[in-house]
N, C-alpha and C positions, 0 to 999 in steps of 0.2 A: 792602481797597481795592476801592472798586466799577469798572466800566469806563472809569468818563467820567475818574477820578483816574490809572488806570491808562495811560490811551494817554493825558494829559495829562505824565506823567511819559515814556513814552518819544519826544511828541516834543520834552521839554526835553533829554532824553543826546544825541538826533537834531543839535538846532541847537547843540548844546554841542562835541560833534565836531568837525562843520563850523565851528564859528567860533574853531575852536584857531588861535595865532599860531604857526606852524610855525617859519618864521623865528628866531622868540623863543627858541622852545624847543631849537634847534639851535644857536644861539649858546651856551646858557646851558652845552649841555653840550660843547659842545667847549672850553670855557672851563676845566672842570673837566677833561679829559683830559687839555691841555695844561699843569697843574699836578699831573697824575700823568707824565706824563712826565717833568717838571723833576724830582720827588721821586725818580723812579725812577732818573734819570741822576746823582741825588748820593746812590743807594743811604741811601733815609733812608723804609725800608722800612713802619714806622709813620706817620707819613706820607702814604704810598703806603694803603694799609688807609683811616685815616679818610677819605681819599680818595673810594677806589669805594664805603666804607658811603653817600656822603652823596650820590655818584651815583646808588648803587641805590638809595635812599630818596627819589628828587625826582620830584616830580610830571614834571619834563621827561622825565628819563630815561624812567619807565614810559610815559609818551605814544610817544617814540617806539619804543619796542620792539614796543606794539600796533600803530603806522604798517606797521613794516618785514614784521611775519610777517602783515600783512594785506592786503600791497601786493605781495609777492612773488608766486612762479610754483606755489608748494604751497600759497595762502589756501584752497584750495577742497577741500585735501585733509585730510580727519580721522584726526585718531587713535581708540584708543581707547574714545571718549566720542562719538565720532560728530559731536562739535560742530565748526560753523567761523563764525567772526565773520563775518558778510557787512554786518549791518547797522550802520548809525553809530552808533545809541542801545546796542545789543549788544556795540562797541567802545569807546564812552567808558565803559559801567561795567567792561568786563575792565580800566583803568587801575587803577581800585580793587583790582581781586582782587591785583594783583602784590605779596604782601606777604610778608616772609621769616619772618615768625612762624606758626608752624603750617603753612608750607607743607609739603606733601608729592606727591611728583611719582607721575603712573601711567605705567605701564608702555608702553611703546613697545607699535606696530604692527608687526609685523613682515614685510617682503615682500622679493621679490628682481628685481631685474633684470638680463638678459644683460650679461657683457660678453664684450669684443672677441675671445678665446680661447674663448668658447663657454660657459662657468662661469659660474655666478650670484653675482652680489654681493647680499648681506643690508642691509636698508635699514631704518633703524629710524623710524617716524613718530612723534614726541611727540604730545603732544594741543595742541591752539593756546595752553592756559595754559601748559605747560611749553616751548611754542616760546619764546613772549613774556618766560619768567621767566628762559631761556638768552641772546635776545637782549638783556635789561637789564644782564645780567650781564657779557656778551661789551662792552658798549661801554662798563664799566670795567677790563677786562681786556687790548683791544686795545692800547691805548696803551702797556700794559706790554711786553706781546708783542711790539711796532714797536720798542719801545727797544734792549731784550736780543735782537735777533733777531739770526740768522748773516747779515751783509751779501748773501752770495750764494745766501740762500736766495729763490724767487721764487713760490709755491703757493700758492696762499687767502692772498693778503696783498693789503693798498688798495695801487690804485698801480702792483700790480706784476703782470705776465703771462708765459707760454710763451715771447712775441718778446723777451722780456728775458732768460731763462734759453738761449735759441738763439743771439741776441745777447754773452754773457759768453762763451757756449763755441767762438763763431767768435775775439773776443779771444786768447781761449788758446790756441786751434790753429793762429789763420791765420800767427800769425809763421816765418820760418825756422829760429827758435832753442827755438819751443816744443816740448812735449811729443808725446814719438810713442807716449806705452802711455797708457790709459784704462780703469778699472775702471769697469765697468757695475754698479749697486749697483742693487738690490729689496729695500726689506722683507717680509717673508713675512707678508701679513693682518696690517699694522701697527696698522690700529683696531681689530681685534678680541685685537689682545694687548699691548696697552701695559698697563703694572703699574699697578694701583691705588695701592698703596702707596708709588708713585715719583710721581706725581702731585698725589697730596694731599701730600705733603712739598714737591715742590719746586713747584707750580703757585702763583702770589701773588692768591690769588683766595679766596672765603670756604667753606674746608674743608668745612664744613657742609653747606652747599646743594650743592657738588660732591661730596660723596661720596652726595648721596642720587637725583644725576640716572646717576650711576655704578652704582649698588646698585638702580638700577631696577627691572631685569628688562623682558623685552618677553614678547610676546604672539602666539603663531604657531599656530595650528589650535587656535584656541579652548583653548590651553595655558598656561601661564602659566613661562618656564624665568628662570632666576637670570640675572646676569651677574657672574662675578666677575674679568674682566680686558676690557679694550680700551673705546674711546670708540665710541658708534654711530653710525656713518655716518645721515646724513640729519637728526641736530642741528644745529640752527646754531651751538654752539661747541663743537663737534668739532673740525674743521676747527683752529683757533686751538689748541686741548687737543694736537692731533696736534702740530702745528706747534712746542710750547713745547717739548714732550718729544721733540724732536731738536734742537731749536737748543743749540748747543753743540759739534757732532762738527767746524764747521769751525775754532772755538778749538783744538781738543785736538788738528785737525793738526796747524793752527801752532804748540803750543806743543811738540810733538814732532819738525817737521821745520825753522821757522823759527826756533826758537831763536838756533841761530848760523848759520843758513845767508842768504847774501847781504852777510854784512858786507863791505869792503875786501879783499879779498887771503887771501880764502877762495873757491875752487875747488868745493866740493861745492855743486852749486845740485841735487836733487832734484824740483824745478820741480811738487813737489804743493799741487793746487786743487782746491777743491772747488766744484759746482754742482748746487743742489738744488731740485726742484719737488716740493713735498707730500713723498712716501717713494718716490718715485725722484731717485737721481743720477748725477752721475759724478765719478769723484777722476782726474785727471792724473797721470802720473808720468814720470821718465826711464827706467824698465825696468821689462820684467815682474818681473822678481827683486822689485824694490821694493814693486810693488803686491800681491804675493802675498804676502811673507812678512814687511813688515813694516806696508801700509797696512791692507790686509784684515783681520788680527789686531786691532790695534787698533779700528778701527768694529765689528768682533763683540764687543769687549770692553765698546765706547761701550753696542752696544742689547742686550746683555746684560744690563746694570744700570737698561733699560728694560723685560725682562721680552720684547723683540723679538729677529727675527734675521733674518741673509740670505738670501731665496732662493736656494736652490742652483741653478735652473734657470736662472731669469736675473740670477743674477750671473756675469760672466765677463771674462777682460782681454784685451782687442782691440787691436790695434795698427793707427793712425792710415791706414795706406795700403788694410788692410782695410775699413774702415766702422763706422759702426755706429747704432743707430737711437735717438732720444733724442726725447720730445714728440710723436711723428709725424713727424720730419725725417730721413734721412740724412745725417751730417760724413762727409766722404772726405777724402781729402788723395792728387792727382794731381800730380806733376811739382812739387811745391814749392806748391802750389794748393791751398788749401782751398773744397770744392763741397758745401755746404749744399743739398741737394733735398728734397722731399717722399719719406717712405717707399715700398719698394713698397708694407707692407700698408696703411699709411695709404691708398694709392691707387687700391688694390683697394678697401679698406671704401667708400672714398666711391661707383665707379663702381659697384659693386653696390647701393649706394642709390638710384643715380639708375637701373638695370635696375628694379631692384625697384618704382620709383614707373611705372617705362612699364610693365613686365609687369602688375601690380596697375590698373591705370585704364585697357585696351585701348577704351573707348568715352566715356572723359569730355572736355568741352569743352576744344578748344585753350586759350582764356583760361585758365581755370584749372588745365591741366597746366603751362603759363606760371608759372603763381602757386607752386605746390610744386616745382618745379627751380629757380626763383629764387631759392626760400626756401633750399634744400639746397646752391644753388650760391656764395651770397652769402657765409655763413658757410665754408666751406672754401676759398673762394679769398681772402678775408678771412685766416684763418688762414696763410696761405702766402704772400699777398704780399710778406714783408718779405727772402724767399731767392732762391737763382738758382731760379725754378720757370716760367723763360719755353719752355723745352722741355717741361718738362710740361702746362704748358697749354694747347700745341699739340695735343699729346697726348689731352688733355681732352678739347681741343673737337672731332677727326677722331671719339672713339668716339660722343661723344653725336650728332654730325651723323649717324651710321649706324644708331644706336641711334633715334633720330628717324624716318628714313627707314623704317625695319623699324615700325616703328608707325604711320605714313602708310598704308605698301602693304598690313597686314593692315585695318585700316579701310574700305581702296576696292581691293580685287584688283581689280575688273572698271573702272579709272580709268588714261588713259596718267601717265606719266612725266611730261609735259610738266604737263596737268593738275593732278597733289598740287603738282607745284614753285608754279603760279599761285597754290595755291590756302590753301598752308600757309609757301611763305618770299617775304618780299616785302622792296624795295630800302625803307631803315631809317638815314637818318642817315649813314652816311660807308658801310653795308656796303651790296655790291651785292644778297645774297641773307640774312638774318635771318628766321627764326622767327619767327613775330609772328600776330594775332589785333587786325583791328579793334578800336579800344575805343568811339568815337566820331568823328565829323566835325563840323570847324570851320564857325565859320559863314562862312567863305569856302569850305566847302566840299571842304577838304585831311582826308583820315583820320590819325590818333592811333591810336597800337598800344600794345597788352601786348608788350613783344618779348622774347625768349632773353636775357639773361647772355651774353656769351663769354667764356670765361677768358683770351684773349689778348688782350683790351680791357682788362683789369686793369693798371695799371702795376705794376712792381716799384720797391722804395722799401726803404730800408736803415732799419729801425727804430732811433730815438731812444731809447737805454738808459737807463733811471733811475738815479739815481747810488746808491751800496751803500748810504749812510748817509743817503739822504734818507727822511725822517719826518713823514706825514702830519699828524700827532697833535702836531705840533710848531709852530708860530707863525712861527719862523725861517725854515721852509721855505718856508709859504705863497706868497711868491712865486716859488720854484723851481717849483714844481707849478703854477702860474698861467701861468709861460711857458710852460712843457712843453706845458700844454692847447693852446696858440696851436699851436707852433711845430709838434707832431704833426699840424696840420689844414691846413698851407702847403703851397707847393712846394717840394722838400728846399733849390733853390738859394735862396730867402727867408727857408728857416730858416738857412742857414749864413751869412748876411747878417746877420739878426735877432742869430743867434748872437755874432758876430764884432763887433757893434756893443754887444751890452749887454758883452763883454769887456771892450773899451775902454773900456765908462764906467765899470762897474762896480770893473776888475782882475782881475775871478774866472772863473774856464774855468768 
């Protein structure tokens, strides 16, 4: 092929790309999820199979599989191969590569990043073909995974977040009659040691091509090491893989302690619950006794036969007027009161974020120290708004106001007091003194500011729980999920309005 044939052909993958019906192709398959769900929920497991084969063989599917790992926040990062799709013509023909005959997957990247206790987590990068052949895979596999999943599990699932796993466990505690012991559960390196062998038996997904993103092996100073147990963190259906191989442990309470407990005229209420994000949870119970010697046993028994087991460090049974820390939040229970706050460490990590951005930029422009506390401020106060965290935010704003000021006075030691205040907080919309950096002047001639975040301008607002059994992937739902979008974006009194009025038309809480 000479040049002129050559960039004649990639700017036809170019226009080819661009002129994909997105729309179409997203119809076409969530058409097909919600007919593996239907198959899934009347266990008509063949079915299910000719299913995802005809998924992962559709032109839509593999379309959007290239969209999602090329549209994401790792597009730009390679594996192995060095390669990343950036271009259109480069992305329409990787649709062609996703083909399950002869594939063969290379080996992860392998790197680490800090976490919160100091310790590195291992991070494994596929290369963008095995991202793309994990994500075609993953969106005939999800559906399954939304069916049979534990109601109150809420980690890497659509739908579902932290404010809804904080949300369940305020439910459980805030009553007068609930539980006052809590088993604080950890898996020990749960994606680094899930069973292969428990996976490919029980995962409803094509053996095949999972056992060979499993038997990979990664790739770490230019070494090449095996893997012969756990899913690697930084696949995109890891996550979902973790997720199948623990759903189950909250059936096996129940079927262990609800049996006969709750009927008429039976006294033993044990009052165990279970609430799970990713591979942390917590089990409830009416006594330590309970949760040590016969909840505990059990779930070591559950992720034994996953090839997992429990931190010994941070597993341990707390009782309700002690505390104890879940998601980054604090549950206490004061005087009959249950008080959901932000952790300390949680509150430490962030305020040492925002030292560390003033220490680290002692000379960069207001505006844009503006733009990076913003950014850092946005998301954790985001995170936090839906608890009591109106004292903490006070809290917030007194350190960063001082933490500010110490970065004023080393800028201009030889400037008064009076001076930085003119010159760095200025009156800002309802606050008399705000942070702020000109941005522009109207043309009436009034100045527009970059201003500070304050965390006690944030309102607090009781988050809107997702119901246990509501399912994306399901057609019935659709419009539970459709109000929910409205009703999360209102003022709570217009949701409970909104609420209260489709009851009545409806009949259904």
């Amino acid at each position: 092929m000479n040049l002129e044939q050559s960039t004649c052909a990639s700017s036809d993958a170019a226009s080819a790309w661009d002129q994909l019906d997105w729309p179409a192709h997203e119809r076409r398959v969530r058409r097909l999820q919600a007919r593996i769900v239907e198959a899934t929920r009347a266990k008509r497991w063949g079915k299910v199979k000719a299913l995802q084969r005809l998924l992962t063989h559709s032109f839509s599917g593999k379309a959007l599989a290239v969209k999602r790992v090329t549209g994401n926040k790792g597009k730009d990062t390679p594996g192995v191969d060095g390669a990343t799709w950036q271009k259109p013509e480069t992305r329409y023909r990787a649709i062609g590569s996703l083909r399950r005959r002869g594939y063969r997957p290379q080996p992860l990247r392998r790197v680490h990043i800090p976490k919160a206790n100091g310790k590195l987590r291992p991070l494994g990068i596929p290369t963008m073909r095995d991202r793309a052949m994990q994500a075609l895979y993953l969106l005939a596999l999800e559906p399954v995974a939304e069916t049979l999943a534990d109601p109150n599990s809420y980690g890497f699932r659509a739908e579902r977040s932290t404010a809804d796993a904080i949300e369940q466990c305020f439910k459980l505690l805030s009553r007068k009659t609930a539980p006052e012991w809590v088993l604080e559960g950890d898996i020990q390196g749960c994606f680094d040691h899930i069973s292969h062998g428990w996976m490919l038996t029980h995962i409803p997904t094509d053996t095949e091509v999972l056992g060979k993103w499993l038997r990979a092996g990664f790739v770490e100073n230019r070494r090449l090491f095996p893997t012969e147990a756990g899913t690697p963190q930084g696949g995109i259906i890891s996550p979902t893989l973790a997720n199948m191989t623990l759903d189950g442990l909250e059936r096996a309470l129940g079927e262990r302690f609800f049996r006969t407990g709750f009927r008429r005229g039976e006294h033993y209420n044990p009052k165990v619950s279970l609430v799970r994000y990713a591979d942390d949870f917590i089990i409830t119970g009416c006594s330590r006794e309970l949760l040590e010697n016969e909840v505990r046993p059990l779930v070591e028994r559950f992720l034994n036969e996953r090839g997992l087991r429990l931190s010994p460090e941070k597993t341990k049974v707390t009782h309700i007027s002690e505390g104890f820390d879940f998601l980054g939040q604090n549950l206490r229970k004061r005087g009959g009161k249950l008080f959901v706050r932000p952790s300390k460490k949680n509150l430490h990590g962030f305020l040492e974020k925002i030292r560390a951005i003033l220490r680290d930029n002692p000379s960069i422009a207001q505006a844009e120290l503006i733009w990076y506390l913003n950014r850092v401020l946005r998301g954790w106060l985001g995170y936090h708004r839906h608890i009591t965290a109106t004292a903490t935010f006070r809290k917030v704003d007194l350190v960063i106001w001082h933490r500010l000021w110490r970065w004023v006075r080393r800028r201009h030691p030889n400037k008064s007091a009076d001076w930085m205040y003119r010159r760095y907080w200025h009156p800002v919309g309802g606050r008399k003194w705000t942070f702020a950096a000109e941005r522009e002047r109207t043309p009436e001639g009034q100045p527009s500011w970059w201003s500070l975040i304050y965390a006690t301008d944030v309102r607090i607002r009781r988050h809107l729980k997702i119901k246990a059994d509501a399912n994306p992937f399901d057609p019935r739902w659709r419009a539970y999920f459709e109000e929910r979008a409205i009703l999360k974006r209102v003022d709570p009194k217009i949701a409970r309005f909104l609420r209260a009025k489709s009851v009545v038309k409806t009949g259904v809480a």
